[in-house]
RODO-2510 file (C-alpha; in nm, 4 decimals, decimal comma):
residues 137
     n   res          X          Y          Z
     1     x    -2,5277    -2,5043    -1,4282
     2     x    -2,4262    -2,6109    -1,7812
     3     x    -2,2955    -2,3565    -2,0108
     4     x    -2,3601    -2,3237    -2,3831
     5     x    -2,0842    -2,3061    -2,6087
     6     x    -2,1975    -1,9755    -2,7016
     7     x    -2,1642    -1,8698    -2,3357
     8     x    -1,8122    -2,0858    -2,2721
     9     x    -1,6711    -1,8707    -2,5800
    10     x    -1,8152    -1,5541    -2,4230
    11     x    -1,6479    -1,6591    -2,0436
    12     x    -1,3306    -1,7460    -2,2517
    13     x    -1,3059    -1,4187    -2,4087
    14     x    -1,4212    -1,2132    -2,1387
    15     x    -1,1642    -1,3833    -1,9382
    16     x    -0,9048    -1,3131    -2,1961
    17     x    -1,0152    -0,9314    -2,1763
    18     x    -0,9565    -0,9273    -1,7939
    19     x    -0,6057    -1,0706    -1,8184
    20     x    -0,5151    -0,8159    -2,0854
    21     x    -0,6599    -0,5842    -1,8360
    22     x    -0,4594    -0,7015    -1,4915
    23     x    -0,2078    -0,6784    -1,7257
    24     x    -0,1617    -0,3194    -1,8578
    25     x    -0,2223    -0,1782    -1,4857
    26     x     0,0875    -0,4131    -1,3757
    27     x     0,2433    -0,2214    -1,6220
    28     x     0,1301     0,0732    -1,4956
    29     x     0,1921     0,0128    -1,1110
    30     x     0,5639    -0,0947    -1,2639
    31     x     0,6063     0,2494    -1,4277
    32     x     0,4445     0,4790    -1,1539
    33     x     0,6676     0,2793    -0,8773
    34     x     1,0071     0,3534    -1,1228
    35     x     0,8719     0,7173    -1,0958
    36     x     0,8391     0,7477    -0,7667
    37     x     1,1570     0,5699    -0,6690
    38     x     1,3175     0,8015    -0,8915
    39     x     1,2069     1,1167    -0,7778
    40     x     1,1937     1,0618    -0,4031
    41     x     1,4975     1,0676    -0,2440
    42     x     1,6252     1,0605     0,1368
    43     x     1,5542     1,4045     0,3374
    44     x     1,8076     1,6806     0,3624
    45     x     1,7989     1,6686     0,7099
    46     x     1,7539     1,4266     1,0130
    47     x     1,3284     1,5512     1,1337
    48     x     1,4751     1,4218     1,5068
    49     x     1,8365     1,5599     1,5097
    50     x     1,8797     1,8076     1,2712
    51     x     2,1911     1,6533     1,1261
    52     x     2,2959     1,7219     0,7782
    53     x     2,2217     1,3685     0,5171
    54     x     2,6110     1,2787     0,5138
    55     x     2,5315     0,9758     0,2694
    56     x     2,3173     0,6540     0,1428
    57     x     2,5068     0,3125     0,2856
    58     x     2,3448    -0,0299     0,2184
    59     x     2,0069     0,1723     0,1174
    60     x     2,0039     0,3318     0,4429
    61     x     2,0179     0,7459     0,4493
    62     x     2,2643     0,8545     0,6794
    63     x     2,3282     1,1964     0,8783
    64     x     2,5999     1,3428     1,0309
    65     x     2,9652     1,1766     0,9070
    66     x     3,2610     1,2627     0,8436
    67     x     3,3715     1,0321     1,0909
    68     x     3,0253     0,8741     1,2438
    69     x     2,7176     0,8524     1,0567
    70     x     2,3530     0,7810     1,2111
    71     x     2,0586     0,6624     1,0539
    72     x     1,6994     0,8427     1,1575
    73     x     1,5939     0,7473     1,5472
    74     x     1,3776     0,4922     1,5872
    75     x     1,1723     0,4350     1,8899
    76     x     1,2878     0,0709     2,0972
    77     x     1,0617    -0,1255     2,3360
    78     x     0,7612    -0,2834     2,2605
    79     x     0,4451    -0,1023     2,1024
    80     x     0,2432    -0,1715     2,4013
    81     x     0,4646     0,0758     2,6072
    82     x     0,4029     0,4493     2,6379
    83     x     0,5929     0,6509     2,4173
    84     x     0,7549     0,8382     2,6610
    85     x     0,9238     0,5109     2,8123
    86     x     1,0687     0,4470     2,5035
    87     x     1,4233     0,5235     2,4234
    88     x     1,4759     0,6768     2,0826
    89     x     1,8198     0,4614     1,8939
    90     x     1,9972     0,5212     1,6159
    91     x     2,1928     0,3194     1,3824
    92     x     2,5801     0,3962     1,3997
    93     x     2,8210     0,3506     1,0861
    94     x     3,1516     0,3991     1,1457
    95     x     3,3723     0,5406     0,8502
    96     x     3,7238     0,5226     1,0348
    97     x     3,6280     0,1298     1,0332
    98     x     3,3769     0,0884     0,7249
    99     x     3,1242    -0,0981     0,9623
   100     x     2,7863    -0,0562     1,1085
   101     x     2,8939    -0,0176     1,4898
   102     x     2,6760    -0,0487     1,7892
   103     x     2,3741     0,1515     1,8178
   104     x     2,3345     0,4728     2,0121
   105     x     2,0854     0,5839     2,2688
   106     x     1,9995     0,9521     2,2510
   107     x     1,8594     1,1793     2,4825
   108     x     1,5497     1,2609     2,3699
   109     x     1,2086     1,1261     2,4088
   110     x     0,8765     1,1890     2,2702
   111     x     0,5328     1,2033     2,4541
   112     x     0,1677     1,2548     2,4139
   113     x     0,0117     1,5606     2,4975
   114     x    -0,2055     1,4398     2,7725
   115     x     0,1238     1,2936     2,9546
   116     x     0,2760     1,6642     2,9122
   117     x    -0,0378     1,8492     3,0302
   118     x    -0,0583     1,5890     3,3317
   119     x     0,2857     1,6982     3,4224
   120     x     0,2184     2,0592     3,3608
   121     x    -0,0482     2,0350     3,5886
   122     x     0,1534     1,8802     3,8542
   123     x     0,4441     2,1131     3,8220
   124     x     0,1551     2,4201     3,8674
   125     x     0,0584     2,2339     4,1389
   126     x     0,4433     2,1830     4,2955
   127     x     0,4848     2,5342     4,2566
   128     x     0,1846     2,6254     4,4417
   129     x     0,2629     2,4206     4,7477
   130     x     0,5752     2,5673     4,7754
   131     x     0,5241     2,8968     4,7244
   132     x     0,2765     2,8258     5,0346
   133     x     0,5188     2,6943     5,2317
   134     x     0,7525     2,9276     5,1307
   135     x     0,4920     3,2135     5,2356
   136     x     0,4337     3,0405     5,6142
   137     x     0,7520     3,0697     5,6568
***
């Protein structure tokens, strides 16, 4: 299809338009993300352990401190695996050295209701049996 001149000058400014267009919202994206980096800052608190935010190092929120710091737990393993499997890690920062240290393990885990209310059910079900045999005896 062969265009007109008429209709190459309307493409051309049309195209011009959109490009003004993309333009301004760029802007726009630019200012709402300064905003929003500006106004939302790291939690007061750890949601997992409860710890205190101690301080920001390399971008990272940290809880805890003086002397350790930890970062919020994150889960390890692979997706595939059931959450409950999964060990929950945090990031270590030691101040004594000024260094990211190993990471921790801690003892906490999180699972799915239906793996709780299977194991609910088995417990009622323990408890049952035993209070048979405990009853025969």
């Amino acid at each position: 299809m062969k265009l007109t001149p008429k209709q190459a000058g309307a493409l051309y400014m049309k195209n011009i338009a959109l490009e003004k267009e993309i333009d301004e919202l760029k802007a726009k994206v630019d200012k709402l993300t300064r905003l929003c980096n500006g106004c939302v800052g790291p939690l007061q608190k750890c949601p997992i352990t409860r710890r205190d935010l101690f301080m920001i190092i390399d971008g990272n929120a940290t809880y805890g401190g003086p002397f350790d710091s930890y970062t919020i737990p994150y889960m390890q393993g692979d997706a595939n695996e059931q959450w409950h499997e999964r060990e929950l890690v945090v990031e270590r920062f030691d101040h004594d050295t000024g260094n990211w240290s190993d990471d921790e393990i801690i003892p906490l885990r999180i699972i799915s209701e239906d793996v709780l209310f299977d194991l609910q059910e088995k417990a009622e079900q323990l408890e049952a049996l035993r209070q048979q045999a405990k009853a025969g005896e």
